[in-house]
C-alpha positions in Angstrom: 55.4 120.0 25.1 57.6 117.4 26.4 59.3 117.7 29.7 62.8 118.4 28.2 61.1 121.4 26.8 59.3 122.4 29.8 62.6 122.3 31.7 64.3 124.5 29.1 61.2 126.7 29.9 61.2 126.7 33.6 64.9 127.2 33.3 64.6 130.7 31.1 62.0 131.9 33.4 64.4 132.1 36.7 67.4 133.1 34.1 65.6 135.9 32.9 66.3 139.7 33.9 63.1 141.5 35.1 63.0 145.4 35.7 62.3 146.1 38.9 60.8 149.4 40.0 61.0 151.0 43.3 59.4 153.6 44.2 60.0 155.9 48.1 56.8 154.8 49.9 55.0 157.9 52.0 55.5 155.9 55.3 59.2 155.1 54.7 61.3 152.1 52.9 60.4 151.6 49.2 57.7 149.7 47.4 58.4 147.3 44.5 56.9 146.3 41.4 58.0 144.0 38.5 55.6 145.4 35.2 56.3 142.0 33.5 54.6 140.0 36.1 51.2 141.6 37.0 50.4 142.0 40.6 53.5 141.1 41.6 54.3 143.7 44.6 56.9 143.7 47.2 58.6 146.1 49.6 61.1 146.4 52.3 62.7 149.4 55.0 65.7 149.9 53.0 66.8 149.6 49.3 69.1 146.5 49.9 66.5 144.8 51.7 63.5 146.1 48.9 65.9 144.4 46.5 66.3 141.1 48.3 62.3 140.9 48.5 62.1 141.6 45.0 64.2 138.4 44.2 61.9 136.5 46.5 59.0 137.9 45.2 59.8 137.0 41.5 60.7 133.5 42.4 56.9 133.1 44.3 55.4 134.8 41.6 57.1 132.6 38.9 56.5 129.5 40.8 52.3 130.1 41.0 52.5 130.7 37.7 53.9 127.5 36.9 51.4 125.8 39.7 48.9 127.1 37.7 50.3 126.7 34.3 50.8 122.8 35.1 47.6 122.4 36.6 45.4 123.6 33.7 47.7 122.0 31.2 48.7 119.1 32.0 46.7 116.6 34.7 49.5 114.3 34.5 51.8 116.6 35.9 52.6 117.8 39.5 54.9 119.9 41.7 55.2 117.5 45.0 54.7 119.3 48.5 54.4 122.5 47.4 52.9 125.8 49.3 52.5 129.0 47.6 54.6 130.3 51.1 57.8 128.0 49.6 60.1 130.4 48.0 62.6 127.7 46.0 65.2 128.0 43.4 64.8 127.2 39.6 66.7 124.0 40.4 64.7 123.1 43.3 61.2 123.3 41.3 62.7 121.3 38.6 63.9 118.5 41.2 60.2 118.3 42.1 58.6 117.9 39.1 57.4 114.3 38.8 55.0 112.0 36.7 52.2 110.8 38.1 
């Protein structure tokens, strides 16, 4: 895979529409799961802020993934200055992908 490619890739992941599920939690606010990406869990007090955390949620969750992904794959290949507490955009991963 060359790095055009993986751009297309990372590109498609953030463009993609996930379902979200909410669900009323028993102590108030909603809890949030997206079934495509396994364990990935949210929640907030009210709907609109339940939703928000959900696109912040999908964003981390995408952007281990990709940690992860790059790391087993390809030893040549790093994301610069990351935490897995950095939530970043689609276009703010890709400006940090580098060769090393």
């Amino acid at each position: 895979m060359n790095r055009k490619q993986i751009l297309s890739e990372i590109d498609h992941l953030f463009k993609q529409n996930y379902e979200i599920v909410f669900t009323e939690a028993e102590e108030g606010g909603y809890n949030v799961s997206v079934p495509e990406l396994p364990g990935c869990f949210t929640q907030g007090d009210t709907y609109d802020e339940a939703l928000k955390n959900a696109g912040e949620a999908i964003r981390v969750y995408i952007y281990g993934e990709l940690q992860h992904f790059y790391k087993q794959n390809f030893n040549h290949f790093t994301i610069e200055n990351s935490k897995a507490s950095d939530v970043k955009t689609g276009n703010e991963i890709k400006k940090e992908l580098s060769f090393g």
